[in-house]
Structures are given as C-alpha cells and as structure tokens.
C-alpha positions in Angstrom: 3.0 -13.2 -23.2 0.9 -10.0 -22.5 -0.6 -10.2 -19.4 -2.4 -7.2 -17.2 0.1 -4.8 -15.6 -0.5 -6.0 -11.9 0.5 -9.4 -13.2 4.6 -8.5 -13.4 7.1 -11.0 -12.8 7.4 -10.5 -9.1 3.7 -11.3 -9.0 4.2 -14.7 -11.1 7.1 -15.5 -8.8 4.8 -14.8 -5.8 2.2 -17.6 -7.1 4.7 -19.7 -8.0 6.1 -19.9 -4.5 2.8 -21.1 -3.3 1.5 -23.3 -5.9 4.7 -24.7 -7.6 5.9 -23.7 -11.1 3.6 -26.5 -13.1 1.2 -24.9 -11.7 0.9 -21.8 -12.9 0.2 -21.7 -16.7 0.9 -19.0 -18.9 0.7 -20.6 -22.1 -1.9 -20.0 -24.8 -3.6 -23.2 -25.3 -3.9 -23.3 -21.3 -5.3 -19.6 -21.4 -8.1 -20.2 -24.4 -9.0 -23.3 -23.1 -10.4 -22.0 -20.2 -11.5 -18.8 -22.2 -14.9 -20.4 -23.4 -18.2 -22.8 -22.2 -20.1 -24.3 -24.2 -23.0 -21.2 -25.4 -22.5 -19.7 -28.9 -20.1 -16.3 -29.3 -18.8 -14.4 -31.8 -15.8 -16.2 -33.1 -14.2 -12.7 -33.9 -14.6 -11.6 -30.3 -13.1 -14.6 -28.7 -10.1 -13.1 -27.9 -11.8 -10.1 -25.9 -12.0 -13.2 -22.9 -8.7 -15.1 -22.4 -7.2 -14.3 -19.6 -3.6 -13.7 -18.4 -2.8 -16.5 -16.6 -4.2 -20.2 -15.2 -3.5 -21.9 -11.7 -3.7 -24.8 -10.4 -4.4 -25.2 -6.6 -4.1 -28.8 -4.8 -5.8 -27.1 -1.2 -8.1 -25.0 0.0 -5.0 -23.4 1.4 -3.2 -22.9 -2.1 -6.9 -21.4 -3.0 -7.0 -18.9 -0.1 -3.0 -17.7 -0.4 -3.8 -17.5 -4.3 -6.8 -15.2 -3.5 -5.2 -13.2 -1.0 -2.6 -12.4 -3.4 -4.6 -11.4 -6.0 -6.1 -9.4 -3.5 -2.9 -7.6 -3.0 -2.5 -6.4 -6.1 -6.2 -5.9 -7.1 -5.8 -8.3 -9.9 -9.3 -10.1 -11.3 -9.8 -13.5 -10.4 -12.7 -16.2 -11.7 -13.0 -19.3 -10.5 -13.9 -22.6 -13.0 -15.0 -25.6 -12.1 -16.3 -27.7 -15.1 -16.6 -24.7 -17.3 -20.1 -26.3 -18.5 -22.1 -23.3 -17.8 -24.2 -21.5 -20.5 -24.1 -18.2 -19.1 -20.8 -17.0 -18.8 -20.0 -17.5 -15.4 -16.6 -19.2 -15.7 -15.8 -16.3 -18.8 -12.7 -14.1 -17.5 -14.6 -10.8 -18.6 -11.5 -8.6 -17.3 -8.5 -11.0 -17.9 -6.8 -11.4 -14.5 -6.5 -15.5 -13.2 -8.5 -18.0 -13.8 -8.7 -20.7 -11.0 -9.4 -23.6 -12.3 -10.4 -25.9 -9.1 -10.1 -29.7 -10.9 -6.8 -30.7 -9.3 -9.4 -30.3 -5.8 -11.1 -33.8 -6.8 -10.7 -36.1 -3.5 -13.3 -37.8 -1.9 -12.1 -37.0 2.3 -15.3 -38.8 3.4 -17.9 -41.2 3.0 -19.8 -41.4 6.0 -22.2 -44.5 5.9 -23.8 -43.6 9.3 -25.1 -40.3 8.8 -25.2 -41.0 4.5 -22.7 -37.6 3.9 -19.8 -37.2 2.1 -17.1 -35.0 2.1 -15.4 -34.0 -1.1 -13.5 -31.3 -3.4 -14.8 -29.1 -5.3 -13.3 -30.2 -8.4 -14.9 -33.7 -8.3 -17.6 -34.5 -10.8 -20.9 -36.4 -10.0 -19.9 -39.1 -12.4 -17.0 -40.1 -10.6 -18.5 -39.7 -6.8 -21.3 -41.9 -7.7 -18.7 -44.5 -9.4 -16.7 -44.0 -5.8 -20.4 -44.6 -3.7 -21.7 -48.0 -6.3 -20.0 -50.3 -4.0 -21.5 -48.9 -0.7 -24.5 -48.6 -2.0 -25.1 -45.1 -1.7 -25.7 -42.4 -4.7 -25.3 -38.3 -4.6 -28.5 -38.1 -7.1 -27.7 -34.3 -8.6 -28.3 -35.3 -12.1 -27.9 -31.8 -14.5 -27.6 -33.2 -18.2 -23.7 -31.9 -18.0 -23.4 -34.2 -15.2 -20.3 -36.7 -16.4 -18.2 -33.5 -16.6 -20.1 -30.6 -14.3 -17.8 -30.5 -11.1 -19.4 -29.9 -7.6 -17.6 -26.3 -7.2 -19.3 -25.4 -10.3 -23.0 -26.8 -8.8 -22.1 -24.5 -5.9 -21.6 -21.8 -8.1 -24.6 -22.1 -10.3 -27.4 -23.3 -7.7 -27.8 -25.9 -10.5 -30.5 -27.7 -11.5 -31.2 -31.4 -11.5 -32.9 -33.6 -13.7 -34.2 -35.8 -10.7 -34.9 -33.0 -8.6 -38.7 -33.9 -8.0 -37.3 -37.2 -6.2 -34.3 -35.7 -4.4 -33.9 -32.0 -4.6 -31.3 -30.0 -6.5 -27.9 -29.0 -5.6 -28.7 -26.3 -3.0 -30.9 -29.3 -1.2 -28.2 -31.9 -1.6 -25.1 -30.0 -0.3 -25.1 -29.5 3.2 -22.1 -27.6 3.8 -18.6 -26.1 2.1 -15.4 -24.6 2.5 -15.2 -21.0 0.8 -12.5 -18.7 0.6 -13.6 -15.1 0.6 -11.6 -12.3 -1.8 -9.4 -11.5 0.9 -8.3 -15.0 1.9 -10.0 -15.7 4.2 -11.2 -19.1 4.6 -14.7 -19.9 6.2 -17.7 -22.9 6.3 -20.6 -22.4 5.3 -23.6 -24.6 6.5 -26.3 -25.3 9.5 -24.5 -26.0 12.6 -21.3 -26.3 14.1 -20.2 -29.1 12.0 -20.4 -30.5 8.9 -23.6 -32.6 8.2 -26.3 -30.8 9.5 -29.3 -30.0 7.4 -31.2 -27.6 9.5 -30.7 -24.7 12.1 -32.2 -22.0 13.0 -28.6 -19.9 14.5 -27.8 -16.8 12.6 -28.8 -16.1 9.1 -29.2 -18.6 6.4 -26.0 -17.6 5.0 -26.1 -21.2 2.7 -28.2 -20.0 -0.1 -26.6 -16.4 -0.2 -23.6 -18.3 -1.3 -25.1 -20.9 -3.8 -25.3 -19.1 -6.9 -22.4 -16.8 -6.1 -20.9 -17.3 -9.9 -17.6 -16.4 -8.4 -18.4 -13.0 -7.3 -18.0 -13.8 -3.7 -15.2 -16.6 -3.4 -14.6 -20.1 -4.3 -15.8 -23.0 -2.9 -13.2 -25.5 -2.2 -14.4 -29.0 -0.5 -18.0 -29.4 0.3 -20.0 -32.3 2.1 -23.7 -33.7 0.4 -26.2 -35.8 1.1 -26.1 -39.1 0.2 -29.3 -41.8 -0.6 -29.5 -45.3 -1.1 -29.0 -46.3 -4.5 -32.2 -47.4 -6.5 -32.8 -50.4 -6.5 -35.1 -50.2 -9.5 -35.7 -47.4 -12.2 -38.8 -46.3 -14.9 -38.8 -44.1 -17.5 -41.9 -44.3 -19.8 -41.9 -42.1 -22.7 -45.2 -41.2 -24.2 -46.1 -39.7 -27.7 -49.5 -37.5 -28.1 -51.3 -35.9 -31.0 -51.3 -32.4 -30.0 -49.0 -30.0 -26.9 -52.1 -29.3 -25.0 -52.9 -33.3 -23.8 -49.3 -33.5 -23.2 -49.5 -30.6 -21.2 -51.7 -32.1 -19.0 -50.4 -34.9 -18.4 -47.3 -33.7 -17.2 -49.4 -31.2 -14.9 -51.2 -34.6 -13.6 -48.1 -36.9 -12.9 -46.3 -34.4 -11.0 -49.5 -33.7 -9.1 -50.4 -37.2 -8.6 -48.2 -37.8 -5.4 -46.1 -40.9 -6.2 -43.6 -41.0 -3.7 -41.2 -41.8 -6.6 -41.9 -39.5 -8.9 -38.2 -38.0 -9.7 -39.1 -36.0 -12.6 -41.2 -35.9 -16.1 -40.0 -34.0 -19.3 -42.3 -32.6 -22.0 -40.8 -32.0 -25.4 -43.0 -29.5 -27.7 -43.5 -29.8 -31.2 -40.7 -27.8 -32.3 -38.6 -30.1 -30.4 -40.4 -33.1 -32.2 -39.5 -31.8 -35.5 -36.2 -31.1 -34.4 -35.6 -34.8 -33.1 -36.6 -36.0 -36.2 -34.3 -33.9 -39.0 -31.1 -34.5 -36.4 -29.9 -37.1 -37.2 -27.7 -37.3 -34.0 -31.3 -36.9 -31.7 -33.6 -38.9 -34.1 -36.2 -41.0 -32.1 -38.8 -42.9 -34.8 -42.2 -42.4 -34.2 -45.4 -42.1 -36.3 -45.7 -38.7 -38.4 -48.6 -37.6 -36.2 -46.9 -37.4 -33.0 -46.6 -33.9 -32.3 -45.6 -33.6 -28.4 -43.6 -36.5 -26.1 -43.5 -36.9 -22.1 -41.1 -38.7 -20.5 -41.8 -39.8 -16.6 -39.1 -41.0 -14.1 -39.7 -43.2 -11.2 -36.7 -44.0 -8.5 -36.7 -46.5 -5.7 -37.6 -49.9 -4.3 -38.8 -52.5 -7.5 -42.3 -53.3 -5.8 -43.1 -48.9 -4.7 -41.8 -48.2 -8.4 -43.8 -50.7 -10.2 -46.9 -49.5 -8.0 -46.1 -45.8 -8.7 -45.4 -47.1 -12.4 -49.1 -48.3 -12.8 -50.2 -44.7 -12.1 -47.7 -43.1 -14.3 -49.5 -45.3 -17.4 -53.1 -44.5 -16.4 -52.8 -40.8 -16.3 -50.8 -41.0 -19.7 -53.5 -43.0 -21.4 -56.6 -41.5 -19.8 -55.4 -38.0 -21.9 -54.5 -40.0 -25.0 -50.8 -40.7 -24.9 -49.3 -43.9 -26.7 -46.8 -45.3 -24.6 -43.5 -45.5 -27.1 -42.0 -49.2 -25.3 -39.7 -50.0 -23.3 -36.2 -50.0 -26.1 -37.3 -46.2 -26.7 -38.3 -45.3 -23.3 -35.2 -46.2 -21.5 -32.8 -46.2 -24.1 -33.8 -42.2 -24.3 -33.6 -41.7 -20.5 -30.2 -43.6 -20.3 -29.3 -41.3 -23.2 -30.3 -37.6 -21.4 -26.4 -37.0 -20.5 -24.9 -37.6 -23.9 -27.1 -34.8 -25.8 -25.1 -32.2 -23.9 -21.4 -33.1 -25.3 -22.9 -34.2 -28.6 -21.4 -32.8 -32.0 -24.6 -30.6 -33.2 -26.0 -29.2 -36.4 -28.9 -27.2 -37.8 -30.5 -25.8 -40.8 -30.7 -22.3 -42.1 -33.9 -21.1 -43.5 -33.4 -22.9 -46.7 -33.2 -26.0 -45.2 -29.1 -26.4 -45.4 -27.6 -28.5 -42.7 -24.4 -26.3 -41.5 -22.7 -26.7 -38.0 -24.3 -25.0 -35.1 -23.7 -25.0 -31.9 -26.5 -24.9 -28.9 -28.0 -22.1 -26.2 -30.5 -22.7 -24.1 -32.6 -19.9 -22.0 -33.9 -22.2 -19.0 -36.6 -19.6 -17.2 -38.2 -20.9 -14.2 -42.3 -20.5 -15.0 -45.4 -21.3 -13.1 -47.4 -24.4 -14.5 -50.4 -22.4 -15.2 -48.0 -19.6 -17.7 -46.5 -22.5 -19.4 -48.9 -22.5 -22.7 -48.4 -18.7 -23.5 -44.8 -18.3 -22.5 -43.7 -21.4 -24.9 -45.9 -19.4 -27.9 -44.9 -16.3 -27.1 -41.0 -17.4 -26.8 -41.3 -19.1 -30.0 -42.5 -15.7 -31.8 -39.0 -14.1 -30.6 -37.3 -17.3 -32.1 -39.2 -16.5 -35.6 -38.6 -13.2 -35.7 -34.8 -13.4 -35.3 -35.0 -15.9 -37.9 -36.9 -13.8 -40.5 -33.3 -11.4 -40.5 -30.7 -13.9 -40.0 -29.8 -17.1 -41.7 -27.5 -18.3 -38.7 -30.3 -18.9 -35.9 -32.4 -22.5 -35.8 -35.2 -23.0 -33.4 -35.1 -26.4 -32.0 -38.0 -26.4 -29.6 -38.7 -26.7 -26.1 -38.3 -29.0 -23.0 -40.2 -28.3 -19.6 -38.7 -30.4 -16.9 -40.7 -30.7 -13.2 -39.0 -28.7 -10.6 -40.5 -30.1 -7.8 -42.9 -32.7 -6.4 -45.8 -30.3 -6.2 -45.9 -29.5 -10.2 -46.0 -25.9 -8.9 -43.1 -24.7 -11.1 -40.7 -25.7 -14.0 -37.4 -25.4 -15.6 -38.4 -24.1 -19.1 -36.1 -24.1 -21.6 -36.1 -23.3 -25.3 -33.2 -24.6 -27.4 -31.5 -22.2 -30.2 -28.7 -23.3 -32.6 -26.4 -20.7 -33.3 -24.2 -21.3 -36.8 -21.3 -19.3 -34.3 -18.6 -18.5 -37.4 -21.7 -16.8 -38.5 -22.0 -14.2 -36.1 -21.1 -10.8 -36.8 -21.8 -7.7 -34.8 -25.4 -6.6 -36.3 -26.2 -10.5 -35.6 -24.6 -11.0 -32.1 -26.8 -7.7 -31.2 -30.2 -9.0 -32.6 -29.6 -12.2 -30.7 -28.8 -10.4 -27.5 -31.8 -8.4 -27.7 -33.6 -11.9 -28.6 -32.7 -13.1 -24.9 -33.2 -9.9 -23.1 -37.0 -10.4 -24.7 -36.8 -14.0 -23.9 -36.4 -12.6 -20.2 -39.1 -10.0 -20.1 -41.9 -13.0 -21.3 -40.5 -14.7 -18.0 -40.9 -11.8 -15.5 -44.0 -10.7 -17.2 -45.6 -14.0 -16.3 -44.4 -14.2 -12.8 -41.1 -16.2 -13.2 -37.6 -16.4 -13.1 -34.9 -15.7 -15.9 -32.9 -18.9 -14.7 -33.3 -21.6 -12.7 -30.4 -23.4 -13.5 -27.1 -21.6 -15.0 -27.2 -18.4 -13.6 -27.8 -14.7 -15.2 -24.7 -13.7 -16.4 -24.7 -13.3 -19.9 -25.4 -10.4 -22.1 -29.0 -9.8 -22.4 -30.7 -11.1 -19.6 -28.5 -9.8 -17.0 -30.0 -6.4 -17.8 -33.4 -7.8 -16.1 -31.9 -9.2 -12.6 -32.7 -5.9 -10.6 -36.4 -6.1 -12.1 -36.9 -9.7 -11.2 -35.3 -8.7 -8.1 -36.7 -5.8 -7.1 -35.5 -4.3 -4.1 -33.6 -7.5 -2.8 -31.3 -6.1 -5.5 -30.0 -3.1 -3.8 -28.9 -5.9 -0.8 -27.1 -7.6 -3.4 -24.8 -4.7 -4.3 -24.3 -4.1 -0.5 -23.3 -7.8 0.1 -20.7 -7.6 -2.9 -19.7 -4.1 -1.9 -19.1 -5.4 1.5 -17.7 -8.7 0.7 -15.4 -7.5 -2.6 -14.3 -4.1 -1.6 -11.8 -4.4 -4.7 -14.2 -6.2 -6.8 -11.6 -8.8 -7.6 -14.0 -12.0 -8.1 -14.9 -11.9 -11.0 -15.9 -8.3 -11.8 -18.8 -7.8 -14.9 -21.0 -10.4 -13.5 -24.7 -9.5 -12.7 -24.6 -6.1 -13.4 -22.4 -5.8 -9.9 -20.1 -3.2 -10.9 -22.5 -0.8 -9.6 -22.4 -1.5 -6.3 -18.8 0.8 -6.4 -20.2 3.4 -8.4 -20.6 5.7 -4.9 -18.5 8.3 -3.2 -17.9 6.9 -0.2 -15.9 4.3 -1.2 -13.5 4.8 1.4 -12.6 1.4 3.5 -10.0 1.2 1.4 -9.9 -2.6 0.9 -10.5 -3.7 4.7 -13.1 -6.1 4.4 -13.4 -9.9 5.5 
C-alpha cells in the first residue's frame, strides 16, 4: 500500500486504537470504492482520486478523535455519506482519509409529541420513513437519490427536494446536528438550547453557514428533522402539450395558483421528450406530437387533494394540455427514484447506441429567465457535440422550488460515453460547464441549487456569484481550518492560506 507520508504506521496504529482494526481499511477495493460518485470522469485519471485509507466510525466520538488526529498530523480528510453527489464533494482530491459515516445509521428518537426525530448521519430517507410508516409520520426530503442519499450527505449538500414546494428542502427539514469541527471539537448546531427548535433569534444563524459545508468545515454526525403526518392521499397528473411555451405556462400557473398541496410540478422540454422516447430504459408512449410534459404533485388529506386536484386539471387544460391517465401519471411519479440508479445509454452523432453515463448542471433560475437560459444552454450542448462524438444531450427538467413559483431547480441532462474521454475532450467539457454557469449568473441565478459547486468548471464562478460574501467565506474556512485538513480543493478555498500572516499556527476551534 502507498499511502501519504503523514499516514506511517504509528499513525494507522493511532486510528486503530480508537476505531478498532475492521475499521480501518486499507485495501484497494475499499479505497476506489469510495474514490468515485456517480458524474462522468476520465477513466484514465481515476486514479489521480483514491485515497490512502477508509474508516469506519460507530460515534460521533470515534468521528471527533478520528478528526483530531488527522489534525495532528495535518493529514486530509473528506467526509462521505452516500457518495451520490454529482459534484465532487465526497472525491478525496488530496488522498488523506476518507470518512465514510454509514456505520452512523440509528434512529435515537422519534418524538411523536413535538413530530422530530433524532438520527445518524449515515441513515438514508428510505429507511427513516420505513422506521416512521407505522407511527404515521414521514421526513418528506425526497431528492431523486433518495433510497441511497444519507442525511450527513443532505447536510453537506443543502440538497434539494423533489416535494420541496409542499414541505421545504433539507436545510427547512433539519432542525439541528451534531458536527465535529477539524480540530475535534464537537458542537450543535441549531436554534435554541436544545434540539427541536425551529426558530431563534440568539446569536448568528450559524445553521445555514454549515448546510452546504461539502466537508470543508467538519462532519455532521447525528442530526434531528422535522417530521409530518404521512399523506393520506397522493396526485400526480402528467400532462402532454404541443409546444414548450404552453407548457411553460402552465407550470408558471400551478405553482402560482396557491393550492395548499401543491408539493411540486416538473416540466420536461423537448429534448427530454425525444430522449424519453429513443431510451428505451425511460420510454413513456405518447402521440408523435407531444413535444413538452408537466407533471404536478399534490400531498395531503383525500378530500383537500381532490379539491386542489380539480384546479391542477383546469389550469392544464385551459393552456392546452392533454392529461396522459392515470397508469402513466402515477406509474411515472412512483418511478422518479429509479431513473437515478438506472443502467444508462446514449447515442453519438451517428445515431449509435454506446454506454453513457449521466451529468446534470442543476442552476437555480428565476421563472421569468427560464425560456432563454434552456435555448441558450442547449447551444453549449450543440456546440460540444459538433467536436466530440462522446457527448449526448438529453434535455431538460425544471422542477418548482417553492410555493411561490418564484424560482426553479433547472437542470439539463448530458450523457457522457466516460471510456471516451481523453484530455482535449475532458477540457472542452469542462469549459462546457463553466459556460453552462456564466448563462446562470448572467440571468440572475445560481450555479447549483442542489449538489453543490465543487467540480471543475463551475467552481471557477462561486466568487462571482458570490461577490463579496466570498472574501467571508475564505475567512470562515481560514478561521475554522487553519491546516486546511477537510477536504482541501473544494470551492476554490485554497486561497484563503495564500497570505503571509499565516501565523496561529494551528490554534483554532
């Protein structure tokens, strides 16, 4: 084994006198299986991101003496939760440890009074909500990744949820965690004194500096959510329309309508149409004319839903849509969290069917900039695939963000043929993203609003969108990591040691 030179065999002892010896991994299958997530890389270059070792930890104890000795030694650590991330944020980008949390998956609490739980980090949403059927309860963050996404890794991301106009995403749902800090340090995070509170107004709002942290502030080790009643009733129509533009609308309509149980619509452009129907793992039959598809969600109560219901059908019609029935309509929805673990191909230019695997760029955008940013997104899409054989544009989806229709998660959908990739092609497709990014900014929106900013590309543009809230970003690292051991690479935060006076010498928290 060739590990980094801080990671001798007094070190190794030291980690397995806190976690146990099974816990601390330094074979090769262990290290490259938590080397990669699921977004398209050189095959050539995977190498470049294994890293030296994997633990473990059973405790948010184990976590913090782990961290502190990594600490010690200035070795790089990254936390991973479910690894399902699509921009890098679980990749070791300087070796060191890799923490990988999922041994952390207890429930500690299910409080029926106050509707909280209180769980590990390394528990998915799948198995909490199998945990909460019987009570009657539900923790409705609902990403597409959600039977294996882990709550640590929701934390880390500020993800996104696919219900999130009915119950808010994960930075709404999770009330408070446990985090340990790069020097060991252990503290909770959250309004209040205790656990379950959802507002405060004492001290800063130190909760949503720490969701999104992509491991370059800590780990998050046990954290306690909301919890709702579970619905008694569910509707998903799925409409099909002639052209994008009545489509458009109606999705600007339902989420503006004010039905209480509006959770979320989708709209699927015609690029995604065509790509539903040549996959044959995604195929959906529909009539040749249907060139854009919305898909509306209702959650709740049977009689507020089928009221709500009858709204969600007169919008759609009044602006043309054919409603698709109710097989297709909620066989689809039931069907949104299989299309992100599904085997995938695409097609070259000549129309070949070769194995590709799938990145998405999920901007956040304004409903008014959503027409021009989906054409000129598209054009970046077409121009990459005028030089390069291995790139497939499989359309967009636009998912409501919130109950106001004031923003959405917009995401376009590239298949990458990965074995494919060589340098001068990996290059054009990171430019390709960083451009993807500038269309974002230059419209008023975000680069992400669900995995995070981490990958080559993009990254280059978080101190524009940011502006000067950047600069207190490198001070909060700086001050937070003096060693810049978690996860070092990320966000462009090696700068904030590029300075002289870098003199406290490792003293921080």
């Amino acid at each position: 084994m060739t590990v980094a030179p801080q990671l001798a065999e007094p070190v190794l002892d030291e980690l397995r006198g806190v976690l146990g010896g099974e816990h601390v991994l330094t074979g090769k299958a262990a290290r490259f299986n938590r080397a990669r997530v699921p977004a398209p890389f050189p095959v050539h270059r995977w190498a470049e991101r294994v890293p030296d070792l994997v633990v473990l930890p059973g405790s948010t104890e184990e976590v913090s003496e782990v961290v502190r000795i990594a600490n010690a030694h200035r070795i790089p650590i990254v936390p991973r939760d479910g690894g399902t991330g699509l921009t890098d944020g679980a990749v070791p980008l300087r070796r060191g440890i890799v923490v990988d949390v999922k041994r952390m998956n207890g429930i500690v609490e299910i409080d029926e009074v106050n509707r909280t739980c209180t769980v590990g980090a390394g528990i998915s949403m799948l198995k909490l909500n199998e945990v909460l059927a019987p009570y009657g309860l539900i923790y409705p963050d609902d990403p597409a990744s959600y039977p294996c996404s882990l709550v640590g890794g929701r934390i880390g991301t500020s993800g996104w949820s696919l219900i999130g106009s009915r119950y808010g995403h994960s930075r709404d749902l999770v009330l408070s965690f446990d985090f340990v800090l790069p020097s060991g340090k252990v503290i909770h995070i959250g309004d209040g004194a205790g656990r379950k509170l959802s507002k405060s107004s004492s001290g800063y709002q130190l909760k949503h500096l720490f969701m999104g942290h992509q491991g370059t502030l800590g780990i998050a080790t046990q954290a306690t959510l909301k919890l709702f009643p579970k619905p008694e009733a569910e509707l998903s129509p799925f409409f099909a329309f002639s052209d994008y533009d009545s489509a458009y609308r109606t999705v600007g309509e339902l989420a503006r309508a004010g039905v209480a149980t509006f959770a979320g619509a989708v709209l699927f452009d015609e690029w995604k149409v065509d790509y539903l129907r040549r996959d044959d793992e995604a195929y959906i039959p529909q009539p040749a004319d249907v060139r854009a598809l919305v898909c509306a969600v209702a959650y709740g109560y049977e009689d507020e839903v089928t009221a709500g219901g009858r709204r969600f059908m007169r919008i759609a019609k009044e602006n043309g849509a054919r409603y698709l029935g109710d097989e297709v309509s909620e066989g689809d929805w039931a069907a949104r969290h299989d299309r992100y673990a599904t085997p995938l191909h695409g097609r070259t230019r000549a129309g070949q069917v070769v194995p590709m695997s799938w990145h998405c760029e999920d901007a956040a955008v304004n409903y008014s900039e959503l027409p021009q940013v989906r054409l000129e997104w598209h054009e970046i899409v077409r121009r990459l695939r005028e030089r390069f054989d291995m790139f497939d544009d499989w359309g967009m989806f636009t998912y409501t963000s919130a109950n106001t229709g004031v923003d959405y998660l917009t995401e376009i959908d590239v298949g990458i043929w990965e074995q494919q990739l060589d340098d001068e092609a990996w290059a054009a497709w990171v430019q390709a993203k960083r451009d993807i990014a500038e269309v974002s900014l230059r419209y008023g929106g975000s680069i992400s609003a669900c995995h995070g900013s981490c990958r080559e590309g993009e990254v280059d543009l978080v101190p524009q969108e940011l502006g000067g809230g950047y600069d207190v970003m490198l001070a909060v690292k700086r001050a937070i990591d003096p060693n810049n051991i978690m996860n070092p690479g990320k966000y462009g935060l090696d700068r904030a040691y590029d300075t002289d006076d870098d003199t406290d010498g490792g003293t921080g928290p």
